[in-house]
C-alpha positions, 0 to 999 in steps of 0.5 A: 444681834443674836448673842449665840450667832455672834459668838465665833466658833473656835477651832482646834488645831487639829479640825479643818474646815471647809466650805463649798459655793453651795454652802455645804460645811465639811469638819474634819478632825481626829475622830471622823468627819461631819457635813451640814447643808447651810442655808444660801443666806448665811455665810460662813468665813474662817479668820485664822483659828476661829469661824465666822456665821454671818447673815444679810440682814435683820429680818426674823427669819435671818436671826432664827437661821443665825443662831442655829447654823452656829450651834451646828457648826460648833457641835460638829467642831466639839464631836469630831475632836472629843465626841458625845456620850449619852447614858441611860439606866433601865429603872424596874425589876427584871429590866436587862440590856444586851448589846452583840456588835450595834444590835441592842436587846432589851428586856423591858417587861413586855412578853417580848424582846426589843432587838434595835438595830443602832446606825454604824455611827454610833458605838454602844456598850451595855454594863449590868453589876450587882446591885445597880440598875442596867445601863445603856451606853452611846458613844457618837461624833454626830450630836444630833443623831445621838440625841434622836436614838437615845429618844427613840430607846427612852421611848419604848418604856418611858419613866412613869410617875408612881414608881420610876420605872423604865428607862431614864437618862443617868442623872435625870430627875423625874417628877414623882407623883404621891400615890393613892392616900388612905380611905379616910374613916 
């Protein structure tokens, strides 16, 4: 059985569930609410204060959907009572980054500007002090989504190996490689 699938999902007091005869799973809680369509197959019961992910049989494909509806199931419960931040840092000289509502700006040594346009659901806030690297904050109840803008930003100048430079998540640790050695003479 699958370790993750068989784990229940504990719900706070504060977040309710519900789940329509088309398997479409609503969580609502303090921060918002979230939706995920469920395969026909897995069933999702609620016993008091926890959620069951259930499913018919033991074919591969069962076990696959088993796990992963969980891990949905119990990211939504985690984003709609405490939510997900994701921080990035701009790693270059002269790199910047605006931010006017939920338009982004950045400057990334390209002859031109980057102006993203972020989607409502997620808040975003820039910070540039003295002496530290400009860094990009996203603030989301949907996990998902978080992770698929920050991928989309980190994309525009990704980390290379020689340097570091680009755009980088806070804590992230990039392989270096050694640059050219000396002639040898």
């Amino acid at each position: 059985m699958s370790r993750i699938g068989k784990a229940p999902v504990t719900l706070p007091g504060s977040v309710t569930v519900s789940v329509s005869p088309d398997n479409l799973v609503t969580v609502k809680g303090p921060k918002g609410s979230l939706t995920q369509q469920v395969d026909s197959d897995i069933t999702i019961e609620q016993e008091e204060d926890k959620l069951v992910v259930k499913r018919p049989s033991e074919q591969k494909r069962h076990k696959a959907l088993h796990g992963l509806y969980r891990s949905l199931v119990n990211n939504m419960v985690i984003g709609v009572t405490e939510g997900y931040k994701l921080e990035q840092e701009l790693v270059g000289v002269g790199y910047r980054a605006t931010n006017t509502g939920n338009t982004l700006d950045l400057v990334l040594g390209f002859s031109h500007h980057y102006v993203f346009e972020l989607p409502k659901e997620i808040k975003v806030t820039t910070t540039a002090e003295k002496g530290k690297n400009p860094t990009i904050i996203l603030e989301s109840i949907d996990k998902q989504l978080l992770g698929q803008v920050a991928a989309k930003i980190r994309s525009l100048r990704a980390p290379e190996p020689y340097k570091g430079k680009g755009i980088k998540f806070v804590g992230e640790q990039l392989r270096r490689k050694a640059g050219k050695s000396a002639s040898k003479k």
